[in-house]
LODRENLUM-577931 format. One record per residue: y, z, x of N, C-alpha, C in turn. Coordinates in nm, 3 decimals, decimal comma. Each point is the difference from the previous one (the first is absolute). Layout:
BEGIN
<pt n_py="Y" n_pz="Z" n_px="X" ca_py="Y" ca_pz="Z" ca_px="X" c_py="Y" c_pz="Z" c_px="X"/>
...
end
This chain:
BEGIN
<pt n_py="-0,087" n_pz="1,764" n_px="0,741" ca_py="0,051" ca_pz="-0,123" ca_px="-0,059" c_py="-0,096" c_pz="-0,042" c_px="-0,112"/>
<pt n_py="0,069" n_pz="-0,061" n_px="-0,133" ca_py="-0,116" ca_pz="-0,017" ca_px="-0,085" c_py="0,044" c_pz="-0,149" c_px="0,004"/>
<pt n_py="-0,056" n_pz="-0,071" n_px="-0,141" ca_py="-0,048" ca_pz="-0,141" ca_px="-0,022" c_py="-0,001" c_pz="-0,046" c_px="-0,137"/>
<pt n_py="0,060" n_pz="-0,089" n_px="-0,015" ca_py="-0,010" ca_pz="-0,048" ca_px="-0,175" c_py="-0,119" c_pz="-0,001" c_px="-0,060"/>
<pt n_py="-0,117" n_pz="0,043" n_px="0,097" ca_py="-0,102" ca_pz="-0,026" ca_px="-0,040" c_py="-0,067" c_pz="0,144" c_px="-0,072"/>
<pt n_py="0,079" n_pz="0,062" n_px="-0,017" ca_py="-0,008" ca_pz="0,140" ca_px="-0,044" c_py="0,035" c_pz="0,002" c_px="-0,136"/>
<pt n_py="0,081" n_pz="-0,100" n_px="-0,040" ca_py="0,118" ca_pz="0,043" ca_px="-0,111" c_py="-0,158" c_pz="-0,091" c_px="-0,100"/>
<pt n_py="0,052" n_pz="0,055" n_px="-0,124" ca_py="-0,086" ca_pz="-0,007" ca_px="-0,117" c_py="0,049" c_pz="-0,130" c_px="-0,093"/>
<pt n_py="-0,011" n_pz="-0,084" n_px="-0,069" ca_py="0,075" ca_pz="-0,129" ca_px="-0,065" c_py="0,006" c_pz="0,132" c_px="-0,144"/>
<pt n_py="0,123" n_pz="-0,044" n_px="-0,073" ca_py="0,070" ca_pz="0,043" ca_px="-0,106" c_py="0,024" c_pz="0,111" c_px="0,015"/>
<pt n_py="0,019" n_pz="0,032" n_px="0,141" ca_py="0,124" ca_pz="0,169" ca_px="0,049" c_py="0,134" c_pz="-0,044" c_px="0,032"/>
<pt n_py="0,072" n_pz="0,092" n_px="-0,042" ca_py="0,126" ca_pz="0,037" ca_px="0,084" c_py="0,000" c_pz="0,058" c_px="0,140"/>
<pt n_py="0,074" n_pz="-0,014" n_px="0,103" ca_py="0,006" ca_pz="0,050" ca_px="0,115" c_py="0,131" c_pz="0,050" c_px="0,020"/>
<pt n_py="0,050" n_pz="0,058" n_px="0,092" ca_py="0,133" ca_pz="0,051" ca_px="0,086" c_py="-0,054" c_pz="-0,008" c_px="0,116"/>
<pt n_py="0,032" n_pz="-0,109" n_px="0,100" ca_py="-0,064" ca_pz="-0,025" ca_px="0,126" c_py="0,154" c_pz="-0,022" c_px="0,115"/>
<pt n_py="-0,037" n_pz="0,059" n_px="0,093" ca_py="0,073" ca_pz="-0,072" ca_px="0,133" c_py="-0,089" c_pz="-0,125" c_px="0,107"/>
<pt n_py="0,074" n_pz="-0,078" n_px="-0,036" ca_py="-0,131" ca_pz="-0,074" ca_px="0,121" c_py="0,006" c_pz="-0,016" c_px="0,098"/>
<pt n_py="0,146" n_pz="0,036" n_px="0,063" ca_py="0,023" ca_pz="0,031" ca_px="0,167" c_py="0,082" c_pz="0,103" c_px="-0,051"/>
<pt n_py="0,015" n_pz="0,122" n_px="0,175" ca_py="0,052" ca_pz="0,058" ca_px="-0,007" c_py="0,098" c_pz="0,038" c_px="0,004"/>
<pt n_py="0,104" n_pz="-0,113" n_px="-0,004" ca_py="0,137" ca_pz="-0,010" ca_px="-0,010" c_py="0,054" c_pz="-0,058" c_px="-0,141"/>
<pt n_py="-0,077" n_pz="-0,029" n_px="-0,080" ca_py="-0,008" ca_pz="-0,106" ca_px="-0,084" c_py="0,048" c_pz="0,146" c_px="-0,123"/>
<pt n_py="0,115" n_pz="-0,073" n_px="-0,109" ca_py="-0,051" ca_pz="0,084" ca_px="-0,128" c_py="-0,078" c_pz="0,012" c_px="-0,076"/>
<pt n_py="-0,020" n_pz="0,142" n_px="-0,097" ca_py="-0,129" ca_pz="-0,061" ca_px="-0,109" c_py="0,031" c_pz="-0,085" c_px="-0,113"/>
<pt n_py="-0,167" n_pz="-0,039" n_px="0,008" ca_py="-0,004" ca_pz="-0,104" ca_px="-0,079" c_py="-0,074" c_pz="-0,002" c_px="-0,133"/>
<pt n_py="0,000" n_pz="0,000" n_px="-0,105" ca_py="-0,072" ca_pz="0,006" ca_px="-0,121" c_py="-0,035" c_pz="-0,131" c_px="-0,009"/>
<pt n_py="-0,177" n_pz="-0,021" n_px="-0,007" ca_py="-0,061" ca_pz="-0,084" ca_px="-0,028" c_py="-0,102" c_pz="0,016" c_px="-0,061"/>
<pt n_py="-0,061" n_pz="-0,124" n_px="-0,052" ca_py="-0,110" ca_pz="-0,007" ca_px="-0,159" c_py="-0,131" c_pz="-0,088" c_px="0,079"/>
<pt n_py="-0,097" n_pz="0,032" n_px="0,035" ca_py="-0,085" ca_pz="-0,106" ca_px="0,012" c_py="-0,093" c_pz="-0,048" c_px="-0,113"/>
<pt n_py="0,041" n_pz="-0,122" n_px="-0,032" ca_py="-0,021" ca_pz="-0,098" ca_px="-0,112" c_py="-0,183" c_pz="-0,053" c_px="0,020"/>
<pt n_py="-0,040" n_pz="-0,066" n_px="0,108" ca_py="-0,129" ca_pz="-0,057" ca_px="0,001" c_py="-0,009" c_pz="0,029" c_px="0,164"/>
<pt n_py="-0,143" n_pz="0,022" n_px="-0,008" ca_py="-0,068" ca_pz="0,017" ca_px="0,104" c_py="-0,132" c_pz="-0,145" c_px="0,039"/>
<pt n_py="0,013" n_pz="-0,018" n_px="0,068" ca_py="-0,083" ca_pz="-0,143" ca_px="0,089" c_py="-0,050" c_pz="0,077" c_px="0,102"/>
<pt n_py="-0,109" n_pz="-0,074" n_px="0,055" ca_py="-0,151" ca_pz="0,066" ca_px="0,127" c_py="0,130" c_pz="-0,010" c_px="0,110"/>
<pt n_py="0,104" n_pz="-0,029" n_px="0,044" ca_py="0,048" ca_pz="0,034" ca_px="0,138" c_py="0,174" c_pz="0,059" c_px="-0,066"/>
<pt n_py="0,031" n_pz="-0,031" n_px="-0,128" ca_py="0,128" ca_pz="0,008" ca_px="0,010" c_py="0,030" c_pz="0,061" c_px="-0,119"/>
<pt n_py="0,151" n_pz="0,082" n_px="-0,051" ca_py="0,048" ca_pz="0,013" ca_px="-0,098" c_py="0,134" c_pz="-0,094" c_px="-0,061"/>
<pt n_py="0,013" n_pz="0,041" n_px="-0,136" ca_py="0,113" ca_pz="-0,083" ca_px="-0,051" c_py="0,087" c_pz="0,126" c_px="-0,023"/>
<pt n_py="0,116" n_pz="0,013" n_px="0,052" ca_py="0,091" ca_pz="0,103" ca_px="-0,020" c_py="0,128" c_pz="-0,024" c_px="-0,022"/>
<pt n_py="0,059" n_pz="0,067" n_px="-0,114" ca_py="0,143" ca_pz="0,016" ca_px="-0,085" c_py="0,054" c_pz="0,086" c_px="0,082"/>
<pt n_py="0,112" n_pz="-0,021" n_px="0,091" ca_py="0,099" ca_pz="0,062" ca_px="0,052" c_py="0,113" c_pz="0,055" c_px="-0,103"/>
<pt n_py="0,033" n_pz="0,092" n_px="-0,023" ca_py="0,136" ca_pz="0,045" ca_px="-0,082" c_py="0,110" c_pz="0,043" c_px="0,080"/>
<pt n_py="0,127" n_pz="-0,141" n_px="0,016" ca_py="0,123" ca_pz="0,051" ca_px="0,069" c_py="0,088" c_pz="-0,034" c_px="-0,156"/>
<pt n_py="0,138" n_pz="-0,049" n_px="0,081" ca_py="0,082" ca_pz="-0,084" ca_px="-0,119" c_py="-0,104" c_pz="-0,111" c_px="-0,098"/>
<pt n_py="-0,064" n_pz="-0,039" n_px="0,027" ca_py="-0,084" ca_pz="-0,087" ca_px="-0,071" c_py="-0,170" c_pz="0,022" c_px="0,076"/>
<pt n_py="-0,096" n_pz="-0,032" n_px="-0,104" ca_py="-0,077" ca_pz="-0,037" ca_px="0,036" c_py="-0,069" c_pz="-0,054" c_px="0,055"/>
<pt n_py="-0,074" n_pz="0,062" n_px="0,146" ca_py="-0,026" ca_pz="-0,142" ca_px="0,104" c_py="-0,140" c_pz="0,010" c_px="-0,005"/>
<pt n_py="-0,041" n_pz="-0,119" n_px="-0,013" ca_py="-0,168" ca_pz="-0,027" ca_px="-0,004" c_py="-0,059" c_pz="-0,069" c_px="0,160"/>
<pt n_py="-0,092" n_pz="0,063" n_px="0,014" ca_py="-0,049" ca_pz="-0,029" ca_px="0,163" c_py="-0,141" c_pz="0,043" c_px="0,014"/>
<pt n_py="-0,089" n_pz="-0,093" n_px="0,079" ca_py="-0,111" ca_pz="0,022" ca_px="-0,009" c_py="-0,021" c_pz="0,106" c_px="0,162"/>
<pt n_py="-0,049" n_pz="0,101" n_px="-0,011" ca_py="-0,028" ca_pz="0,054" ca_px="0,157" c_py="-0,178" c_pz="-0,004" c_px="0,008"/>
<pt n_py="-0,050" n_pz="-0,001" n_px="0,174" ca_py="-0,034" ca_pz="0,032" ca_px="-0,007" c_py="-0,115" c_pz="0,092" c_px="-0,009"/>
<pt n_py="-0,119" n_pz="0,081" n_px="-0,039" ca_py="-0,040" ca_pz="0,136" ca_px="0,019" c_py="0,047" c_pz="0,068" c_px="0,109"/>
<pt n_py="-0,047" n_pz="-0,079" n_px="0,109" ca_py="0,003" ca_pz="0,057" ca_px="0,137" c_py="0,173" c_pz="0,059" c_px="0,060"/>
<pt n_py="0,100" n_pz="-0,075" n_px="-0,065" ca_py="0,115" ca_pz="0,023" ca_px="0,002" c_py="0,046" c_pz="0,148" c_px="-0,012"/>
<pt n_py="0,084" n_pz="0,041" n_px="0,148" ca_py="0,006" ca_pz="0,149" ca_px="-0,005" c_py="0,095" c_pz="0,050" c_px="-0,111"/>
<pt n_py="-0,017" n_pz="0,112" n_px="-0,012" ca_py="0,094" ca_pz="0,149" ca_px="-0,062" c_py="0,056" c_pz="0,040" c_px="0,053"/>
<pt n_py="0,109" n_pz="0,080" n_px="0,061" ca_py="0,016" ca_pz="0,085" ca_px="0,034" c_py="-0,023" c_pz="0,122" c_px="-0,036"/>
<pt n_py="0,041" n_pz="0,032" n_px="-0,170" ca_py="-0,013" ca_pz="0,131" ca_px="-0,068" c_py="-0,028" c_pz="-0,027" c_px="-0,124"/>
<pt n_py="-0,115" n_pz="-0,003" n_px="-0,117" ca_py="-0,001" ca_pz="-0,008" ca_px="-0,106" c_py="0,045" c_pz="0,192" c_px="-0,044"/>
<pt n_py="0,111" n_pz="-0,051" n_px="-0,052" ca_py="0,071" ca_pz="0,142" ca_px="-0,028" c_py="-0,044" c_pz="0,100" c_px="-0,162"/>
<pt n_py="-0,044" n_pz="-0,137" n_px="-0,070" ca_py="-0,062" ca_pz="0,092" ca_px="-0,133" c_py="-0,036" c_pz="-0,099" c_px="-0,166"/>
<pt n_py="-0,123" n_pz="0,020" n_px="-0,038" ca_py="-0,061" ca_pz="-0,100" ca_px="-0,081" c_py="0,100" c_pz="0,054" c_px="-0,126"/>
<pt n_py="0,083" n_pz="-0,116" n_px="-0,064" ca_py="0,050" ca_pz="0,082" ca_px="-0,110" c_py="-0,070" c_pz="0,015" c_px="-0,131"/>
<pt n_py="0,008" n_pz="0,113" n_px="-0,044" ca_py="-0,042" ca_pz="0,016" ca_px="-0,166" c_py="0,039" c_pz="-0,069" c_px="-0,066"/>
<pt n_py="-0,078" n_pz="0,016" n_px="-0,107" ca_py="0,036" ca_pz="-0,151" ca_px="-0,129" c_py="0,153" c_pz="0,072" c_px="-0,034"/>
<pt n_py="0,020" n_pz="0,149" n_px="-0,012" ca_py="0,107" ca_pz="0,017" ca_px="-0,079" c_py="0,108" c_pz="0,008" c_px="0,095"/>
<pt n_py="0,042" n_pz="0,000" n_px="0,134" ca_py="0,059" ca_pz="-0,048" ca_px="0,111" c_py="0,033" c_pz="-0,172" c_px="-0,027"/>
<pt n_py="-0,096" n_pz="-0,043" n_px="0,020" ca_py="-0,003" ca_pz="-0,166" ca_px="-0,048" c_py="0,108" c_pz="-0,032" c_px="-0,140"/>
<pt n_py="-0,052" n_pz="0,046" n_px="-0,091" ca_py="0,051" ca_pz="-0,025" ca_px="-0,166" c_py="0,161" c_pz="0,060" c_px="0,062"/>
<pt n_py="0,059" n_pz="0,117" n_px="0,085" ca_py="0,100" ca_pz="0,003" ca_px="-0,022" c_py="0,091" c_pz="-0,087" c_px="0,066"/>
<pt n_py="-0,052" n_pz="-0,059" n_px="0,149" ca_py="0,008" ca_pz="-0,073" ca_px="0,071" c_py="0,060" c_pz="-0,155" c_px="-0,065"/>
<pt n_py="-0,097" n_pz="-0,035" n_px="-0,080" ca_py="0,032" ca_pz="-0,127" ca_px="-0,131" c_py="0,106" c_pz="0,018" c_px="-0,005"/>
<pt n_py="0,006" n_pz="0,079" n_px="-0,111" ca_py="0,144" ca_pz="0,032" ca_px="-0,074" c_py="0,134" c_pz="-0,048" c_px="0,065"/>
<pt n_py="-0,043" n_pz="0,104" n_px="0,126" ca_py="0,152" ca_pz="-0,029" ca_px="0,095" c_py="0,020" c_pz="-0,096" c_px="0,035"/>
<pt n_py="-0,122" n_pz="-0,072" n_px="0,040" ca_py="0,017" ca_pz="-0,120" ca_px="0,093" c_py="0,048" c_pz="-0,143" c_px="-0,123"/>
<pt n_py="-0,105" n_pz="-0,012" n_px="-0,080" ca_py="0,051" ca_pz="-0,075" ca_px="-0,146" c_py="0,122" c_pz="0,007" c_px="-0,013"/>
<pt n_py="0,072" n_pz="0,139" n_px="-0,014" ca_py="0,132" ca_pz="0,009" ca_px="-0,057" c_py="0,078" c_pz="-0,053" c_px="0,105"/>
<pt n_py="-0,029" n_pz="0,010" n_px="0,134" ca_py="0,111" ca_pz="-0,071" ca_px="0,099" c_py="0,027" c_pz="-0,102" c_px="0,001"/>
<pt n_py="-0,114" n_pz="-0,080" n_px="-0,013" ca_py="-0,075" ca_pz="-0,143" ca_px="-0,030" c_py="0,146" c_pz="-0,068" c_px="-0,071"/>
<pt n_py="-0,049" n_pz="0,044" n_px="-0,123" ca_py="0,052" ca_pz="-0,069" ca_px="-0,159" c_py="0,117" c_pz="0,025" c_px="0,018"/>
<pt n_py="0,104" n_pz="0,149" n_px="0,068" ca_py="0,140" ca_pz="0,000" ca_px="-0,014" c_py="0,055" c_pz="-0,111" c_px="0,127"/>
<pt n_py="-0,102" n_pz="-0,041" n_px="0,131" ca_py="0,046" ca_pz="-0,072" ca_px="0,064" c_py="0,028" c_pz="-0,176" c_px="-0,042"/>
<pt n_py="-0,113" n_pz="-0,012" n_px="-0,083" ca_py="-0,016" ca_pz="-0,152" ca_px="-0,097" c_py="0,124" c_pz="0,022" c_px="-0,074"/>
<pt n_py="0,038" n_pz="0,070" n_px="-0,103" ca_py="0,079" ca_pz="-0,019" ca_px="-0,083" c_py="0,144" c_pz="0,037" c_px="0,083"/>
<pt n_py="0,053" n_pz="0,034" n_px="0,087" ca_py="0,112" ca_pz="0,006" ca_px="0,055" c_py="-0,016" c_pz="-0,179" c_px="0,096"/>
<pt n_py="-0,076" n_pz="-0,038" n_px="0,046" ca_py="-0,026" ca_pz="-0,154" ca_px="0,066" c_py="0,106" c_pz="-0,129" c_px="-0,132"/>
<pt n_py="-0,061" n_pz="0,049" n_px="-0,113" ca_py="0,013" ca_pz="-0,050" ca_px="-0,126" c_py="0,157" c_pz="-0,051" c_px="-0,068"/>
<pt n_py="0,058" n_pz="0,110" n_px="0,062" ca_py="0,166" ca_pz="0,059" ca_px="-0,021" c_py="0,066" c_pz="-0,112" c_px="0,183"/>
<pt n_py="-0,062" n_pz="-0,038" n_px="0,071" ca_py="0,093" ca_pz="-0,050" ca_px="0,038" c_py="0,018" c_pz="-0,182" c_px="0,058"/>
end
């Protein structure tokens, strides 16, 4: 079992945090002496402080910047076509 207290501030992750749970792509933003600040990526952006000691189940893989950059793209583009269809009704 690992621990948020592993993860690095200004990485990407692919984490499960229980083992029933899906994965999860997350960003840890700032690090504090007991806790982190972490960007959840579902339908929207969820901001939540965990923390260190807070289990893992599976940190599944640190992503590359160029993993990341393509990651953007997609996610941006879902973003903006979901805003501008909101717009239309």
């Amino acid at each position: 079992m690992y621990t948020y207290a592993l993860l690095e501030p200004g990485c990407y992750y692919l984490i499960q945090e229980k083992k029933d749970l899906p994965i999860s792509l997350i960003r840890i933003n700032v690090e504090s002496d007991h806790c982190v600040f972490v960007s959840r990526y579902q339908d929207e952006e969820v901001l939540e402080w965990k923390k260190k000691a807070d289990p893992i189940f599976d940190i599944i893989e640190l992503l590359s910047d160029d993993a990341v950059a393509k990651w953007e793209e997609a996610y941006k583009a879902t973003f903006f076509f979901k805003e501008e269809d909101d717009d239309y009704e």
